[in-house]
N, C-alpha and C positions, 0 to 999 in steps of 0.2 A: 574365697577359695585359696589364693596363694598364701593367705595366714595359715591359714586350717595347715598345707601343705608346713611352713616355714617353723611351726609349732610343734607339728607333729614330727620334725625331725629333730628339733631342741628338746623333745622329749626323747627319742629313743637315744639319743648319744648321750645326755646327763641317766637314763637307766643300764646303759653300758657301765659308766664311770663311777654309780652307784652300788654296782655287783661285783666291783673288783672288791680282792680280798686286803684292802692297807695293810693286814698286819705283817706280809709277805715283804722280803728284801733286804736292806742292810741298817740295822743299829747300832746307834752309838751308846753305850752302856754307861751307866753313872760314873763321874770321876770319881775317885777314890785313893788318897794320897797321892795325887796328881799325876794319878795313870787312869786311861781308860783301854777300851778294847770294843772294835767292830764287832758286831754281832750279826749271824744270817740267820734270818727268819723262815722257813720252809715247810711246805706240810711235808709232814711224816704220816702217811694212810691219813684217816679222818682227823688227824692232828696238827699243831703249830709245833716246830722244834727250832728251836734258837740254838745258835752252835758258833761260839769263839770263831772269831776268822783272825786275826791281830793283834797285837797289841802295843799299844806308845804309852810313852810317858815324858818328863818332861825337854827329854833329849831328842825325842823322835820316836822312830820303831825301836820295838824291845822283844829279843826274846822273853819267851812265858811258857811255863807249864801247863800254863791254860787252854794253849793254843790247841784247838780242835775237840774244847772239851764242851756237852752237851749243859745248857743250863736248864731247859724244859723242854 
């Protein structure tokens, strides 16, 4: 019985950690000329919207015109 118990709670916390959405949060965007830029991943209504947060290159942070601009 204290398996059944010890089981059945290894399953409902690996189906918690199963139904989060990964693609939600912050990415790193390909380098490109040795700059890259944070991306936020967010739902927008039924959708994923990635949107500029940042952006470095080989100095550190950089301004950008990119900055707050929607990629999908």
């Amino acid at each position: 019985m204290k398996r059944l118990v010890i089981f059945a709670s290894i399953a409902l916390v690996a189906a918690g950690v199963v139904m989060a959405d990964p693609a939600e949060g912050i990415w790193k965007t390909e380098v490109d000329d040795g700059s890259y830029a944070p991306a936020k991943r967010t739902k927008c209504g039924s959708n994923i919207c990635k949107i500029i947060a940042r952006a470095f290159n080989a100095g550190g942070e950089c301004k950008s015109s990119n900055n707050g601009k929607m990629l999908f």
